[in-house]
Each structure stands twice: as C-alpha cells, then as structure tokens.
mmCIF file of the N, C-alpha and C atoms, coordinates in Angstrom:
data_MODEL
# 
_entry.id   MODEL 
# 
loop_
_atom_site.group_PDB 
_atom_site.id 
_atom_site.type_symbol 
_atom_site.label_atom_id 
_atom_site.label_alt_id 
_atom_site.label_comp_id 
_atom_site.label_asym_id 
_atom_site.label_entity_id 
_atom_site.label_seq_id 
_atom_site.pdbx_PDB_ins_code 
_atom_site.Cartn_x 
_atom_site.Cartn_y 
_atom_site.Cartn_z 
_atom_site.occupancy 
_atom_site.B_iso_or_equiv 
_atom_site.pdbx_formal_charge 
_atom_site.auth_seq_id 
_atom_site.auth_comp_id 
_atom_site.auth_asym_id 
_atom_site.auth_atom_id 
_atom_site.pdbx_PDB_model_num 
ATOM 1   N N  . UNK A 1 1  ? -5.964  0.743   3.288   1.00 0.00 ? 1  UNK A N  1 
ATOM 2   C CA . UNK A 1 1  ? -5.259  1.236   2.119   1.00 0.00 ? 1  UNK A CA 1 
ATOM 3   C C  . UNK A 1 1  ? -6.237  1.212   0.934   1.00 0.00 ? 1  UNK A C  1 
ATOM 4   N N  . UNK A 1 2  ? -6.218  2.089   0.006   1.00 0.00 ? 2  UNK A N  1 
ATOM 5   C CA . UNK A 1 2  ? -7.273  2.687   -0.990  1.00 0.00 ? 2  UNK A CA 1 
ATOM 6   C C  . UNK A 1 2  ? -6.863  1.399   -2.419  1.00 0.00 ? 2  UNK A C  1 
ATOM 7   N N  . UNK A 1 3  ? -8.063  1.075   -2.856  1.00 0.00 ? 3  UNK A N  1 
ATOM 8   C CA . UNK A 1 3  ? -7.752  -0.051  -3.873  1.00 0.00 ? 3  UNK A CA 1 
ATOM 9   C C  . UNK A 1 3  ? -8.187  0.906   -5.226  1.00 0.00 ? 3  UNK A C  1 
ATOM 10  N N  . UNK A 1 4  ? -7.081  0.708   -6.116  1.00 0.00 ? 4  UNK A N  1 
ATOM 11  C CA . UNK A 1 4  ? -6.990  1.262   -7.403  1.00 0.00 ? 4  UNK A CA 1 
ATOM 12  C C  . UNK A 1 4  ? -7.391  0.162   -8.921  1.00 0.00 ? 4  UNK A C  1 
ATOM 13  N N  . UNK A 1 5  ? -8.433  0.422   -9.468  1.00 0.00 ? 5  UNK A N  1 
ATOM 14  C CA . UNK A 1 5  ? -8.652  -0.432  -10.706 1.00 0.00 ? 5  UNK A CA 1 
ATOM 15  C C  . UNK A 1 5  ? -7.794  -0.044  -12.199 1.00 0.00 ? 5  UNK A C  1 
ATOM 16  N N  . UNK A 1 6  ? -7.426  -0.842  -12.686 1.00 0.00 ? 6  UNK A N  1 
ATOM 17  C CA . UNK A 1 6  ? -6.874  -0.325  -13.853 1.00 0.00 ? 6  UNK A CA 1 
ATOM 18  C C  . UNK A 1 6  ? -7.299  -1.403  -15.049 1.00 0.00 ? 6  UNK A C  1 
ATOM 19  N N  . UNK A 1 7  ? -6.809  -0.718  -16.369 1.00 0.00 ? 7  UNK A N  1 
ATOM 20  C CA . UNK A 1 7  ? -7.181  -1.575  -17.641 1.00 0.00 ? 7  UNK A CA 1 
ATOM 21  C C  . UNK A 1 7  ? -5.825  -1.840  -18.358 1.00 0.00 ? 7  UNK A C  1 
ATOM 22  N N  . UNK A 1 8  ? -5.216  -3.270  -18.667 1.00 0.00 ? 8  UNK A N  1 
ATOM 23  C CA . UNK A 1 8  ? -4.081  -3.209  -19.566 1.00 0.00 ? 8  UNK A CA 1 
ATOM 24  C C  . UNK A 1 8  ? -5.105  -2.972  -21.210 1.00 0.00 ? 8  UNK A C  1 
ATOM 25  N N  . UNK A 1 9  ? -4.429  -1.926  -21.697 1.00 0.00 ? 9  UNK A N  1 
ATOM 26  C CA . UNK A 1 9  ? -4.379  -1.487  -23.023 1.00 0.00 ? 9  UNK A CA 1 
ATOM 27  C C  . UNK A 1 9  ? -4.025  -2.964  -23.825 1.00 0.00 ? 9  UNK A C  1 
ATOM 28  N N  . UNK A 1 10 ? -3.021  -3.791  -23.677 1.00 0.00 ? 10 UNK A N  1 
ATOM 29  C CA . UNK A 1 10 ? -2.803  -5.034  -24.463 1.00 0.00 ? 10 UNK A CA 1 
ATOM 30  C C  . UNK A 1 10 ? -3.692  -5.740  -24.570 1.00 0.00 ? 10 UNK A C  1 
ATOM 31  N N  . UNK A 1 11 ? -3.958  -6.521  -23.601 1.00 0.00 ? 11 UNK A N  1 
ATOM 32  C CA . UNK A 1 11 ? -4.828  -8.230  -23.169 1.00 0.00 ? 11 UNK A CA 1 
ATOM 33  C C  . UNK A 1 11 ? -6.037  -7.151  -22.910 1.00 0.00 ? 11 UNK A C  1 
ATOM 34  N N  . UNK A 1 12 ? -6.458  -6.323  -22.380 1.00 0.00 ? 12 UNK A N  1 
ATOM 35  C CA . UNK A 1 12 ? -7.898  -5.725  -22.052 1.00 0.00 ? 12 UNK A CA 1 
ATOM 36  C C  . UNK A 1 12 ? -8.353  -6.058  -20.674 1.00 0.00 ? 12 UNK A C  1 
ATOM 37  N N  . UNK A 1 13 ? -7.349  -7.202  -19.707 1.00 0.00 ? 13 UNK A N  1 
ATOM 38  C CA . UNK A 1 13 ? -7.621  -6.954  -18.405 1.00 0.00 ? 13 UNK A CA 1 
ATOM 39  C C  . UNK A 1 13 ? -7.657  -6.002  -17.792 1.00 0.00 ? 13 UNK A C  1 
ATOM 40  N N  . UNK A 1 14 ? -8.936  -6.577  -16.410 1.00 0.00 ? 14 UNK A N  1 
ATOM 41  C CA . UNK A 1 14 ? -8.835  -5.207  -15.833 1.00 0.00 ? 14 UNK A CA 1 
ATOM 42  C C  . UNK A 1 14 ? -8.432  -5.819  -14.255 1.00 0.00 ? 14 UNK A C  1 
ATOM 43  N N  . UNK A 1 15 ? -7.581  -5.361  -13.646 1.00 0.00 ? 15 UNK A N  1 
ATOM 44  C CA . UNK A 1 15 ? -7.236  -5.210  -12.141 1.00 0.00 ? 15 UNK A CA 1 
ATOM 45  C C  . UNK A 1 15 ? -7.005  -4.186  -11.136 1.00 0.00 ? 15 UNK A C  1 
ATOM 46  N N  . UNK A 1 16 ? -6.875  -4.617  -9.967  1.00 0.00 ? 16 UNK A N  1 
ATOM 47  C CA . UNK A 1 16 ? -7.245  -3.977  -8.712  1.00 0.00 ? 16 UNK A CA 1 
ATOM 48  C C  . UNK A 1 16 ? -5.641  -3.995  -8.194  1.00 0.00 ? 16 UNK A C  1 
ATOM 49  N N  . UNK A 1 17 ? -5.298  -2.797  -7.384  1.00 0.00 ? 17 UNK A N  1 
ATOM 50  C CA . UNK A 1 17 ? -4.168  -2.934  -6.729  1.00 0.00 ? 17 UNK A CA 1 
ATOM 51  C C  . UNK A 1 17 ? -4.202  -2.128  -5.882  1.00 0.00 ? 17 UNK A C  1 
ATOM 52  N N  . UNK A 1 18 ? -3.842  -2.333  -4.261  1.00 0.00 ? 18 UNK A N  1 
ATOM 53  C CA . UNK A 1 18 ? -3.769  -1.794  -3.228  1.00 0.00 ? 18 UNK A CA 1 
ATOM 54  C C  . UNK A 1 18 ? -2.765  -0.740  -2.884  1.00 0.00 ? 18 UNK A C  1 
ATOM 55  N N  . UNK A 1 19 ? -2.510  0.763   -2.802  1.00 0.00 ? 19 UNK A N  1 
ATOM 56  C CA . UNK A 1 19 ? -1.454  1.403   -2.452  1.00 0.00 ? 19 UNK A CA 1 
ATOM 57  C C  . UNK A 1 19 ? -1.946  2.322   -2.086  1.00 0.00 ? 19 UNK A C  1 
ATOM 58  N N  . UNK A 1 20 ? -0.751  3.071   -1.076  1.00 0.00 ? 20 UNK A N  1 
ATOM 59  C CA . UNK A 1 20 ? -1.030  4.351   -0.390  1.00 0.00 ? 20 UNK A CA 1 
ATOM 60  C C  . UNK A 1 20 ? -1.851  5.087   -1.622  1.00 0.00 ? 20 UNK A C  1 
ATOM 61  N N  . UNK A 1 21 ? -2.402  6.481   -1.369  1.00 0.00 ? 21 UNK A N  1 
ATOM 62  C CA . UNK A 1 21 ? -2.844  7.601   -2.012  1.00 0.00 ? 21 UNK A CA 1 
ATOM 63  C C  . UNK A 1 21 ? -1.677  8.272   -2.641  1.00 0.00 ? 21 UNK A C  1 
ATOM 64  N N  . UNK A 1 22 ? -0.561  8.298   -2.365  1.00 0.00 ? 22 UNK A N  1 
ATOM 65  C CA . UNK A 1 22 ? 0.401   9.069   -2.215  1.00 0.00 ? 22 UNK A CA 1 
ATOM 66  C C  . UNK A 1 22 ? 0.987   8.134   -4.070  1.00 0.00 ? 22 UNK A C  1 
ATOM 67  N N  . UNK A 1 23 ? 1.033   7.399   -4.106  1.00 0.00 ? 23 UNK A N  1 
ATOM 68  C CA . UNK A 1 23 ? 1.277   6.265   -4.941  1.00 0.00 ? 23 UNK A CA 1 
ATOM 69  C C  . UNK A 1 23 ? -0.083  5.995   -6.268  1.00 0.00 ? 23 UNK A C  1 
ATOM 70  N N  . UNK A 1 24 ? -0.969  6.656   -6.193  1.00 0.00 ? 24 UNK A N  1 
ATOM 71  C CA . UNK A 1 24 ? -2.032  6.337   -7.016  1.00 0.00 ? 24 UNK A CA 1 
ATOM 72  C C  . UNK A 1 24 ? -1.912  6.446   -8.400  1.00 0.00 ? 24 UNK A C  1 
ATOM 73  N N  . UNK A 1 25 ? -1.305  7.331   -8.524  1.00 0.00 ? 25 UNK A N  1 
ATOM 74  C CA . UNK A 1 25 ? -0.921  7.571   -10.314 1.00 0.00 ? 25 UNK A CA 1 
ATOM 75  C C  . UNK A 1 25 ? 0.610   7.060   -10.720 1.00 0.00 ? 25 UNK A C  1 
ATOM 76  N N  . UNK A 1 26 ? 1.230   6.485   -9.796  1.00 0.00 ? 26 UNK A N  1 
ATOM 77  C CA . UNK A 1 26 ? 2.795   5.671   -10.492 1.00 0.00 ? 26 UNK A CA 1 
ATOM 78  C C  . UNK A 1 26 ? 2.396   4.404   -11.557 1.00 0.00 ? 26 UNK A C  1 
ATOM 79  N N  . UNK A 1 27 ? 3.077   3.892   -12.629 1.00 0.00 ? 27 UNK A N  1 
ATOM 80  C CA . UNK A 1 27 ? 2.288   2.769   -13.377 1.00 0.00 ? 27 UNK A CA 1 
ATOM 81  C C  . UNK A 1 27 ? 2.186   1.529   -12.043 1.00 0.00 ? 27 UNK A C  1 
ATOM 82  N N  . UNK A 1 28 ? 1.423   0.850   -13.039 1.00 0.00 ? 28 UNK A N  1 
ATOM 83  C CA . UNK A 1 28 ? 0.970   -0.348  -12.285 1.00 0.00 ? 28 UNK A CA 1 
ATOM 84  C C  . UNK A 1 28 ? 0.861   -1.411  -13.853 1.00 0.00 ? 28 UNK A C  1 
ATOM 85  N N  . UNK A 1 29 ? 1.832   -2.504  -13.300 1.00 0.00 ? 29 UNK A N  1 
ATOM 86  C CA . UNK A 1 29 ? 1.735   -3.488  -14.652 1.00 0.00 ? 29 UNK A CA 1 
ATOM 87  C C  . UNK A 1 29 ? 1.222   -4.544  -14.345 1.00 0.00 ? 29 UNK A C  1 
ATOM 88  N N  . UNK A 1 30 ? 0.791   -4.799  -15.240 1.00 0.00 ? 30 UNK A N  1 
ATOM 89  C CA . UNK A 1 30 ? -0.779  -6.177  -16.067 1.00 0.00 ? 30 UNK A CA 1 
ATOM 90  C C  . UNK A 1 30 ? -0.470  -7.274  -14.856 1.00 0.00 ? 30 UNK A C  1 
ATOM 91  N N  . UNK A 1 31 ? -1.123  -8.044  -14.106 1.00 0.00 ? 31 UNK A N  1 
ATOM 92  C CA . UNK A 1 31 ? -0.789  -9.814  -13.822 1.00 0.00 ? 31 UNK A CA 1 
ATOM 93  C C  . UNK A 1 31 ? -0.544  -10.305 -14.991 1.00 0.00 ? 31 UNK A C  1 
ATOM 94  N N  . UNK A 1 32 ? -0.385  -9.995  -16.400 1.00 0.00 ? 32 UNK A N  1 
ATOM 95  C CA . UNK A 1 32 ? -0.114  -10.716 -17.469 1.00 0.00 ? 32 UNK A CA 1 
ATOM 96  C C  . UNK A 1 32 ? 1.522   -10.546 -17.934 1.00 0.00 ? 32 UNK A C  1 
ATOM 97  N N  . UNK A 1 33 ? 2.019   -9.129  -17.458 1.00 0.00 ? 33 UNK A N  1 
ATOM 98  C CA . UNK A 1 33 ? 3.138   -8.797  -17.260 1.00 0.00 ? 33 UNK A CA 1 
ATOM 99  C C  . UNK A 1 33 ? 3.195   -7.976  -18.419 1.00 0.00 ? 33 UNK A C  1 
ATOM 100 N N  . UNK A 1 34 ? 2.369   -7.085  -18.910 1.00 0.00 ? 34 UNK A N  1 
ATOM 101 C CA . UNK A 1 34 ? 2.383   -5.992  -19.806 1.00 0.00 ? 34 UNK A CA 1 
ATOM 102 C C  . UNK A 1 34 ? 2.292   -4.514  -19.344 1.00 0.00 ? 34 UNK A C  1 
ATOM 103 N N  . UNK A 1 35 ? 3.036   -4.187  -19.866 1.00 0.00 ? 35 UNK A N  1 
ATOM 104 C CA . UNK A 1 35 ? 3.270   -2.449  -19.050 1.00 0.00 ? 35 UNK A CA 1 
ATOM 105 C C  . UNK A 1 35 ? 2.154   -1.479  -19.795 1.00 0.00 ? 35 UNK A C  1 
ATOM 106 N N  . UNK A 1 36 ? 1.562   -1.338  -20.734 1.00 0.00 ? 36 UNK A N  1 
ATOM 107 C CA . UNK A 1 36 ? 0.631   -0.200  -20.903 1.00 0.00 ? 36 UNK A CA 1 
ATOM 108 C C  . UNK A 1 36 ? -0.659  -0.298  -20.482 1.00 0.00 ? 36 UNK A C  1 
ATOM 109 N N  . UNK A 1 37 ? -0.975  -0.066  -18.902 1.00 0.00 ? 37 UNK A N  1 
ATOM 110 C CA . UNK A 1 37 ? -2.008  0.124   -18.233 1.00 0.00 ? 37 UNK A CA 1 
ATOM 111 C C  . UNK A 1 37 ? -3.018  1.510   -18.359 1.00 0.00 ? 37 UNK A C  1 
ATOM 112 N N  . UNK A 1 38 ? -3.803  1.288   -17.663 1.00 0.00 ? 38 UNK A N  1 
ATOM 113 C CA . UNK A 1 38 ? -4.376  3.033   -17.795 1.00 0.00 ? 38 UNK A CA 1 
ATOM 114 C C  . UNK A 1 38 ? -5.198  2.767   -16.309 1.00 0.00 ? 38 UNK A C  1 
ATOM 115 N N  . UNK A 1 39 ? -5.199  3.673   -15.445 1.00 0.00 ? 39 UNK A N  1 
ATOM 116 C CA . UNK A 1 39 ? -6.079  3.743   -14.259 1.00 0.00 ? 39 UNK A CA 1 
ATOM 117 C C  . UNK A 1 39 ? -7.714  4.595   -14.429 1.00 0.00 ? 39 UNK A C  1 
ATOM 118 N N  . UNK A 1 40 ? -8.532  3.521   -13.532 1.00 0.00 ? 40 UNK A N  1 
ATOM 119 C CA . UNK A 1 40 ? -9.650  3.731   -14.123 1.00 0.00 ? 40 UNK A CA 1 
ATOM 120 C C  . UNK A 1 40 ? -10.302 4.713   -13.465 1.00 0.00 ? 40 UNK A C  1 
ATOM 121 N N  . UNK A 1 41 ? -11.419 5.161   -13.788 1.00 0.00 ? 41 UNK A N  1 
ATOM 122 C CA . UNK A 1 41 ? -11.988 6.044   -12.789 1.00 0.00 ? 41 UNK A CA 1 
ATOM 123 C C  . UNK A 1 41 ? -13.094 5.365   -12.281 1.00 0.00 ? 41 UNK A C  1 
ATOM 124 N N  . UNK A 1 42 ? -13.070 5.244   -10.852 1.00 0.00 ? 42 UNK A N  1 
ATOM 125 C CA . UNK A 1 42 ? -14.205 3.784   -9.697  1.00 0.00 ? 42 UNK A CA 1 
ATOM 126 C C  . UNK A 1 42 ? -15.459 4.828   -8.997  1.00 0.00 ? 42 UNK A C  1 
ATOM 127 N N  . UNK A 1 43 ? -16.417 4.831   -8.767  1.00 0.00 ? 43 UNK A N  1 
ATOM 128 C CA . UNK A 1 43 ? -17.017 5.416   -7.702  1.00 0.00 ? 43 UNK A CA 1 
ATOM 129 C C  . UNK A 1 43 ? -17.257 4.749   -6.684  1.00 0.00 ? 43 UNK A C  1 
ATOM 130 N N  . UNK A 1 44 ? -17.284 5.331   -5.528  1.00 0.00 ? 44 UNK A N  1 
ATOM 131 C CA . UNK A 1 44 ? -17.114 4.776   -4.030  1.00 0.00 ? 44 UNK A CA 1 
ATOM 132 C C  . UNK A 1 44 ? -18.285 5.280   -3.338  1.00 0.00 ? 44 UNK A C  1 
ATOM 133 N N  . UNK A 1 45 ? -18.737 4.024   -2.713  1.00 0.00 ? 45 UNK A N  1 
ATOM 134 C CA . UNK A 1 45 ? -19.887 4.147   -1.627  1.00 0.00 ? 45 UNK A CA 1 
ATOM 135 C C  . UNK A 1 45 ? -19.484 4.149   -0.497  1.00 0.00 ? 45 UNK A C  1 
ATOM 136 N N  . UNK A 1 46 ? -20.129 5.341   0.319   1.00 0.00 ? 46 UNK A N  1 
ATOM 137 C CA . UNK A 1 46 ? -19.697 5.966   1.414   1.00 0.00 ? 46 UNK A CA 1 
ATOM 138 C C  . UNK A 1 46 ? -20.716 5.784   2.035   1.00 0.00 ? 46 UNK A C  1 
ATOM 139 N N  . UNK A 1 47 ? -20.853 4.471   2.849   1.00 0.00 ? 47 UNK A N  1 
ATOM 140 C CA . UNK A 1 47 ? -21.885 4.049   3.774   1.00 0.00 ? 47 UNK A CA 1 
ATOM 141 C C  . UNK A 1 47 ? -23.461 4.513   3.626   1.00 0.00 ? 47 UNK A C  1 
ATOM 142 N N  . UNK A 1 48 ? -24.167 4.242   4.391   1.00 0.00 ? 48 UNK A N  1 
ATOM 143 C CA . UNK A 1 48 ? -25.683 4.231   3.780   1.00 0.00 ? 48 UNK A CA 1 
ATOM 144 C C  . UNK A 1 48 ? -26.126 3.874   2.598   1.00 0.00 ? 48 UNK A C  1 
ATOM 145 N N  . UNK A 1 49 ? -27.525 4.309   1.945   1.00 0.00 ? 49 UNK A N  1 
ATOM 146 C CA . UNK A 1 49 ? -28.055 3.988   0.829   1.00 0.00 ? 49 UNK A CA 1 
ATOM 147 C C  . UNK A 1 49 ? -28.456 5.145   0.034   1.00 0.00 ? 49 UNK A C  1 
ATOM 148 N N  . UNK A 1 50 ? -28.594 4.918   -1.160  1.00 0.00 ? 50 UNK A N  1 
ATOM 149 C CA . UNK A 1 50 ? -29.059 6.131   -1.601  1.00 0.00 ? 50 UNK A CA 1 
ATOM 150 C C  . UNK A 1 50 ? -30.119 6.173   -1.082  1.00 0.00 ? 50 UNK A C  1 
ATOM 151 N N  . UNK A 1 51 ? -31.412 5.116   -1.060  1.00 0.00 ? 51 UNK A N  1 
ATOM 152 C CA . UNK A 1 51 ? -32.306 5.349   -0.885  1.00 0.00 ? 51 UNK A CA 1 
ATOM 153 C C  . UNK A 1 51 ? -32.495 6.098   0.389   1.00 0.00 ? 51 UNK A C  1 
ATOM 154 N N  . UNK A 1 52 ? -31.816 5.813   1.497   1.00 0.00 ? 52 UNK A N  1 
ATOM 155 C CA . UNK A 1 52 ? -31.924 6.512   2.583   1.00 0.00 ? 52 UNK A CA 1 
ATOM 156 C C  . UNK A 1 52 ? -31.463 8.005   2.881   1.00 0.00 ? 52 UNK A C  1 
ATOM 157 N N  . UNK A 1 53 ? -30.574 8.383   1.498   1.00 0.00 ? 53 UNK A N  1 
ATOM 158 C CA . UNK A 1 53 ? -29.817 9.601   1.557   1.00 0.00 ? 53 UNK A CA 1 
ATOM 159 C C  . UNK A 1 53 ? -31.237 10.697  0.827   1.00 0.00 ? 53 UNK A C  1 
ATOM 160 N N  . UNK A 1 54 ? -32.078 10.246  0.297   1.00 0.00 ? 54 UNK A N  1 
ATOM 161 C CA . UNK A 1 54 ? -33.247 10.725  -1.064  1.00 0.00 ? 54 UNK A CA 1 
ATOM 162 C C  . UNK A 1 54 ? -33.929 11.705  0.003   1.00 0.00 ? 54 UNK A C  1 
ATOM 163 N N  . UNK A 1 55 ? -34.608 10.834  0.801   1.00 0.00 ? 55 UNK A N  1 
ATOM 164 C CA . UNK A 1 55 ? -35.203 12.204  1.819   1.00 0.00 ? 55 UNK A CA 1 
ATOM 165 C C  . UNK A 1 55 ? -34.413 13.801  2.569   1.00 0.00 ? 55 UNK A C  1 
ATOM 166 N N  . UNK A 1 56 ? -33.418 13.704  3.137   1.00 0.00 ? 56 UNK A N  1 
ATOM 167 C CA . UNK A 1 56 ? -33.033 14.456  3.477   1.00 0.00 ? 56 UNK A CA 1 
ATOM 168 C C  . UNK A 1 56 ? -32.415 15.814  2.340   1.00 0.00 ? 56 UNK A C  1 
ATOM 169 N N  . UNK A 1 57 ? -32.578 14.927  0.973   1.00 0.00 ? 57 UNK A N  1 
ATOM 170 C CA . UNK A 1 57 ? -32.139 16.115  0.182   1.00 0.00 ? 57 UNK A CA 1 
ATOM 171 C C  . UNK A 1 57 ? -33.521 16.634  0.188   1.00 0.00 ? 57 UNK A C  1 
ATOM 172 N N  . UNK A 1 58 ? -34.585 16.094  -0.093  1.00 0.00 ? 58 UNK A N  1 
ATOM 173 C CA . UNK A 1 58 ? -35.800 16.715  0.110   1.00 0.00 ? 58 UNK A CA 1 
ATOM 174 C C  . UNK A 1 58 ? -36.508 17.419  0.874   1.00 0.00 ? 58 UNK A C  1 
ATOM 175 N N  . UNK A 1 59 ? -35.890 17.470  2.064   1.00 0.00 ? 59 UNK A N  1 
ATOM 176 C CA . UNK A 1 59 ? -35.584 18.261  3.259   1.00 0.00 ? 59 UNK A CA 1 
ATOM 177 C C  . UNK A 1 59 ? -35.010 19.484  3.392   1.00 0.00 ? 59 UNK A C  1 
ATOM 178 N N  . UNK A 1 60 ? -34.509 20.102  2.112   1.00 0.00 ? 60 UNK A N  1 
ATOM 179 C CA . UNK A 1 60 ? -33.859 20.881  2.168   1.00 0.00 ? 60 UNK A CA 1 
ATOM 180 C C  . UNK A 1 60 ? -34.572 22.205  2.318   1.00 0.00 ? 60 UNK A C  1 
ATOM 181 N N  . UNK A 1 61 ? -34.511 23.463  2.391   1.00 0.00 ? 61 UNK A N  1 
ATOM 182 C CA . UNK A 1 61 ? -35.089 24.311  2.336   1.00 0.00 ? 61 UNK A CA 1 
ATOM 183 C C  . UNK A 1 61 ? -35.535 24.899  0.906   1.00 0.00 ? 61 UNK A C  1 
ATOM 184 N N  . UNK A 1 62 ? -36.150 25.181  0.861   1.00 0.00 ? 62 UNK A N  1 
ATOM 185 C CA . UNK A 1 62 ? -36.343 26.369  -0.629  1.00 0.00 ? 62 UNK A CA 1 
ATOM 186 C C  . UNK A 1 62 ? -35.352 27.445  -0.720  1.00 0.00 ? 62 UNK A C  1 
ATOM 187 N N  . UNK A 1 63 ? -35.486 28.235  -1.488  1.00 0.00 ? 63 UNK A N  1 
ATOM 188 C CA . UNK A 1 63 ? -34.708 29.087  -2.077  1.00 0.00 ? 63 UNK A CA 1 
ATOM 189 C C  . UNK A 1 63 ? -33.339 29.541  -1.293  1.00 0.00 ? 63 UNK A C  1 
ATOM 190 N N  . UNK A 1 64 ? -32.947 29.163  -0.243  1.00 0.00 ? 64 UNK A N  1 
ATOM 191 C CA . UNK A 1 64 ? -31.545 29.122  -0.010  1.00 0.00 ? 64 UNK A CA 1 
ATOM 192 C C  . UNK A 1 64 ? -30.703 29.028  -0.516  1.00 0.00 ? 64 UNK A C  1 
ATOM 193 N N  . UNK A 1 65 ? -29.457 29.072  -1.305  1.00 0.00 ? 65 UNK A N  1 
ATOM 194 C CA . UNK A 1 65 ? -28.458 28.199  -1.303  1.00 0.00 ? 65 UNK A CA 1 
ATOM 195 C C  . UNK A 1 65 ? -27.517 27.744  -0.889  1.00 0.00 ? 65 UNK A C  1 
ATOM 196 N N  . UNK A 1 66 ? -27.214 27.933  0.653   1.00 0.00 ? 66 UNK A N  1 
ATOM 197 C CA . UNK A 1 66 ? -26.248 27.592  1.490   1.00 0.00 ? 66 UNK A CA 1 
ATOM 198 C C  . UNK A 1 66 ? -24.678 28.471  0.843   1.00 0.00 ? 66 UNK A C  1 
ATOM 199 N N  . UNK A 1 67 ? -23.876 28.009  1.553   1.00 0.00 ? 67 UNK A N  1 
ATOM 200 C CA . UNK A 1 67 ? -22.362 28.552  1.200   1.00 0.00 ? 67 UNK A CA 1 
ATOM 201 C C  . UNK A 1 67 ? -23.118 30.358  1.569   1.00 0.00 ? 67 UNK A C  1 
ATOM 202 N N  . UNK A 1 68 ? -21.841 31.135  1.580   1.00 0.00 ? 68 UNK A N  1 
ATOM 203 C CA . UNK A 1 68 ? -21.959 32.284  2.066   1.00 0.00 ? 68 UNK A CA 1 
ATOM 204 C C  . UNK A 1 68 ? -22.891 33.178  1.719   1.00 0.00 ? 68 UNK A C  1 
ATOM 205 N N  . UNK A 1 69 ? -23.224 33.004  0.389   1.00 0.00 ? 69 UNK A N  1 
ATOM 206 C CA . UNK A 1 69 ? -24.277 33.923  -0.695  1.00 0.00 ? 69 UNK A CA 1 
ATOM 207 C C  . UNK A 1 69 ? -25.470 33.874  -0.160  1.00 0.00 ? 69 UNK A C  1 
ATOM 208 N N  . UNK A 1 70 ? -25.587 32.438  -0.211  1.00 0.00 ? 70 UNK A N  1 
ATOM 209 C CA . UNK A 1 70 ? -26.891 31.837  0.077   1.00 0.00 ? 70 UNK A CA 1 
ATOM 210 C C  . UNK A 1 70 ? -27.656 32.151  1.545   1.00 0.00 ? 70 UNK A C  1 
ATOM 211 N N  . UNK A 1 71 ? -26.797 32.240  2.680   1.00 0.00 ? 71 UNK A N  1 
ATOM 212 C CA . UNK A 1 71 ? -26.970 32.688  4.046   1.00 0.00 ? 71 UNK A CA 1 
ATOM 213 C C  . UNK A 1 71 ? -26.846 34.346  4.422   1.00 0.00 ? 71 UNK A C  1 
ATOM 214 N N  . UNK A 1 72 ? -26.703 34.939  3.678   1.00 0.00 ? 72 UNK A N  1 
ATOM 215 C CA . UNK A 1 72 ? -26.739 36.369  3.551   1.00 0.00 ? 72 UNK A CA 1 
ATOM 216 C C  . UNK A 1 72 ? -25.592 36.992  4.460   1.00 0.00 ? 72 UNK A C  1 
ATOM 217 N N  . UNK A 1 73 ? -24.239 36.067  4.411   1.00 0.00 ? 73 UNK A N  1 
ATOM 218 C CA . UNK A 1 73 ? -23.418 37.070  5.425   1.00 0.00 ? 73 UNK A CA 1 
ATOM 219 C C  . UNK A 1 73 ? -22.480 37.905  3.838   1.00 0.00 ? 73 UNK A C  1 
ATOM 220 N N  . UNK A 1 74 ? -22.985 37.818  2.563   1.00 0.00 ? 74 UNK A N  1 
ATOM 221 C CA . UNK A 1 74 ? -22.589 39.147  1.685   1.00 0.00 ? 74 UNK A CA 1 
ATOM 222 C C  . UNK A 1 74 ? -22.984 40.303  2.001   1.00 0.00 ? 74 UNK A C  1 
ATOM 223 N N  . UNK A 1 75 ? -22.450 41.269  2.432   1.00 0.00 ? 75 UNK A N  1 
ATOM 224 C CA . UNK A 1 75 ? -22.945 42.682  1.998   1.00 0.00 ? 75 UNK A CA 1 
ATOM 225 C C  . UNK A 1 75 ? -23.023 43.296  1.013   1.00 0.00 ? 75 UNK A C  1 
# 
C-alpha cells in the first residue's frame, strides 16, 4: 500500500499515512488532532541507482527521437 506524506498547516508537522491510491487525496488529520493538512509532493525511487541509470542514457542514439516522429513511421 502507497505511503502518503503530508504537512499540518497548524503545528507544522509533517506525517506519513498508508492508503489505497484510490484514497490519496481524501483529508488526512494531524497525530496532533488538527484538521488543516496539505499533502505533499514525495519523489520515489524505483530501484537501481542513478548512478547506474547515467550510462545507458548515454547510450542513446543521436539524432533520433524515439516515439513515432522520431522512427519515421510519419508520412
């Protein structure tokens, strides 16, 4: 289940709460027991490293740009 961070606007805590996706934007109130929260925006690491991800972008071809344009099936 996807963990959601938020900030109470009151006290300035910040917490974590576990819920479906489906559920991500319903409020979520303070452990302090204050209702004006705000949900944060988190970035998520999706296995590997960057460092290990660095080469393969470098790998890429030249002047391509992939997606349909880029592979010439436009007429």
């Amino acid at each position: 289940m996807p963990r959601y961070e938020y900030r109470c606007r009151e006290c300035d805590t910040q917490f974590e709460l576990s819920r479906p996706m489906a559920e991500s934007g319903a409020p979520a109130d303070c452990p302090r027991g204050h209702a004006d929260t705000v949900k944060l925006l988190s970035t998520v690491a999706v296995g590997g490293s960057s460092a290990a991800s660095a080469p393969a972008a470098s790998a890429a071809p030249a002047g391509g740009g992939g997606g349909c344009c880029g592979g010439g099936c436009c007429g």
